[in-house]
N, C-alpha and C positions, 0 to 999 in steps of 0.2 A: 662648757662647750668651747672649743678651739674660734679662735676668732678667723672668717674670712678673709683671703687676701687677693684681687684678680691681678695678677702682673700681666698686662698689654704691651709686652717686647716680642721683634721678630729674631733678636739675633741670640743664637744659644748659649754663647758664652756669658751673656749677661741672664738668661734664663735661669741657667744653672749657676750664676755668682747667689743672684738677689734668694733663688729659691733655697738653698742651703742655709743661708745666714736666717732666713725668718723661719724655716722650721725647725731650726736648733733652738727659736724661741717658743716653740711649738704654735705658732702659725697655721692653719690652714692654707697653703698657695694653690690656686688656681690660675693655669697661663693660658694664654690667647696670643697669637700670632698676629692676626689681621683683625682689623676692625670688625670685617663681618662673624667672624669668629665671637670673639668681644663680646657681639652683644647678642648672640645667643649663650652664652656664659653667665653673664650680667642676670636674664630671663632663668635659666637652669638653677644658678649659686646663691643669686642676694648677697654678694659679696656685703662686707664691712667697711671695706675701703679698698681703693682703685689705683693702684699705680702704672703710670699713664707715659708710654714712650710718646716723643712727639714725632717721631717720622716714623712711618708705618707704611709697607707695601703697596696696599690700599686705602690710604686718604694721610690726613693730616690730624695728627694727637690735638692742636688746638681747636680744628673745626668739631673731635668727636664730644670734648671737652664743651662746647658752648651748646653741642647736642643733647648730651647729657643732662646737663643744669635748663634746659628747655623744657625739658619732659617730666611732669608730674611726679613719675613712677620711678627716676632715674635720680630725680635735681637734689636730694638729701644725700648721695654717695660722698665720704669726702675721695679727694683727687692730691694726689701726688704724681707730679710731673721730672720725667728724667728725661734732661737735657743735653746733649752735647755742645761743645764750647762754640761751636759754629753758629749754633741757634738759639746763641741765648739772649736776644731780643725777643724773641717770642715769648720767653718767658713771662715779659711785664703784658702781652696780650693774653695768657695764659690765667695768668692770675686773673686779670680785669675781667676774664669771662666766666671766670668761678675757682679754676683750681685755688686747692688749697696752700699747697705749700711745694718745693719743688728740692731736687736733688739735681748737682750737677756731677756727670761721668767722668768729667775731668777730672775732680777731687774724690770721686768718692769713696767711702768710708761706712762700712755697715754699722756701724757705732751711732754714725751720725742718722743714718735714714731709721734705724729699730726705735734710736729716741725721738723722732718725727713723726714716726707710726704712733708711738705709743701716747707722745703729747695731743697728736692730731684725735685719735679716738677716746683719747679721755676729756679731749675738748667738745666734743658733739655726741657725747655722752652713750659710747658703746664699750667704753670699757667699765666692766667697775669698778666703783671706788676702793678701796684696799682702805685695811682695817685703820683703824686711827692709834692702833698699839701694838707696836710687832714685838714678839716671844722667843726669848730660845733662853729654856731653863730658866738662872736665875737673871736674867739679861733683858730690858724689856725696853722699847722707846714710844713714848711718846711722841707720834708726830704732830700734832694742834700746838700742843707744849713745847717740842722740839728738846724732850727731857730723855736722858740717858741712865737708867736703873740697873746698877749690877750689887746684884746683892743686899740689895733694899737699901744702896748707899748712893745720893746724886751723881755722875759722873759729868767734869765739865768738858764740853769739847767744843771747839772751834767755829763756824759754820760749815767751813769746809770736811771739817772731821763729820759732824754730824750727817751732812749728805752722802758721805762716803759711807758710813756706818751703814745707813738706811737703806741706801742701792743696794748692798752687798746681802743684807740681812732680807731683804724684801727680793730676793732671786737667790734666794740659799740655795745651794748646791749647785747651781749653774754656774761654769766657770765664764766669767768676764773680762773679755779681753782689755788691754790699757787702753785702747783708742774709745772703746765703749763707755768706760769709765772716768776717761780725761772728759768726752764731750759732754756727759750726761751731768757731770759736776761741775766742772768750769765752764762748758759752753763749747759751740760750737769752733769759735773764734781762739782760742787758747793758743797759742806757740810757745807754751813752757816745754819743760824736759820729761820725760820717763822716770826722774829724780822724784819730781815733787810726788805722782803718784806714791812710791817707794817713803818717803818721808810722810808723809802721812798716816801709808798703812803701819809702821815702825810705830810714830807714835799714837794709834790708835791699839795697837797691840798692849803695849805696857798702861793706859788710860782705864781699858776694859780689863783685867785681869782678874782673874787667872782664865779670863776668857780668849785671851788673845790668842791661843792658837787655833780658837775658830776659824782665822784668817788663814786661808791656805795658799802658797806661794804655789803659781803652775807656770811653772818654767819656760821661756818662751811664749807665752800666754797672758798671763795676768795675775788674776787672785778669784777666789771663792769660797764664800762662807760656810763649813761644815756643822750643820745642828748638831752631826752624832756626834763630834771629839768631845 
């Protein structure tokens, strides 16, 4: 079952940004304009998780935010909060009132919010866990071990290789763009090059072989791992 998503923005450009990128992850989105809206939504959906503008037509994203986590029926939602630079003292009242975790407009980055989504509901236990050993043919990893089998023969790689491996392998056939991939591996905070991505998957190709052209080059794009080749 698609996981729920309520987005609580009034402005369309940012409806239709945030709504494309999470149901390319196949997402369920669910939008709300106004607060009162919102929370007949909230009542209709049982969202998973809440992503929370804080300036809203009718009222204020931090007062709906402390409404929320008030209410029995409500206070278990996690909250992602999207900010603009103006308001981003609200933030740390934000947090203090419950949300979870927050995106700024200024910077953002779908790479960065899909892996906050996906850390935030594996953290409060609505996603689930993913197998402890991923498969393609004779290619297998070990995630507890952090061990890389091609061929019934150890492969060593990096940490960085290995988490590059794993993302890729664990969203087979979904192309992943670099900013997705830089952040979900290096971190949020990263200001290296589009290089390092590039040098990694280079030598993760020759590492894994004759599997390496699993890794598929998407022009413009990124990379993605194909089971069929």
């Amino acid at each position: 079952m698609k996981k729920r998503i309520l987005l609580i923005e009034d402005k369309e450009e940012w409806i239709e940004l945030v709504k494309i990128e999470l149901e390319m992850e196949s997402y369920c989105v669910i939008t709300a304009s106004t607060l009162k809206e919102a929370k007949k939504k909230i009542k209709q959906s049982n969202p998973d998780l809440i992503i929370l503008d804080l300036r809203l037509p009718d009222g204020d994203g931090v007062e709906f935010c402390k409404e929320l986590r008030s209410n029995k029926k409500t206070k278990h939602y996690p909250i992602i909060m999207l900010t603009s630079k103006e308001r981003e003292a609200e933030v740390i009242v934000g947090l203090k009132l419950g949300a979870d975790d927050y995106v700024k407009k200024s910077s953002f980055k779908p790479g960065e919010l899909l892996a906050r989504i996906e850390s935030l509901l594996r953290r409060t236990g609505r996603l689930e866990e993913p197998s402890k050993v991923l498969k393609s043919g004779p290619l297998s990893i070990d995630i507890e071990k952090r061990l890389v089998i091609v061929n019934k023969k150890q492969v060593k790689l990096n940490p960085k290789e290995f988490d590059l491996l794993h993302l890729l392998v664990s969203k087979k056939g979904k192309p992943l763009n670099r900013t997705f991939l830089t952040e979900s591996v290096w971190g949020f905070e990263y200001f290296g090059t589009s290089r390092t991505i590039d040098f990694h998957i280079a030598q993760l190709r020759k590492k894994i072989k004759p599997h390496g052209n699993k890794i598929i080059t998407l022009k413009g794009i990124g990379y993605k791992f194909d089971d069929k080749k």
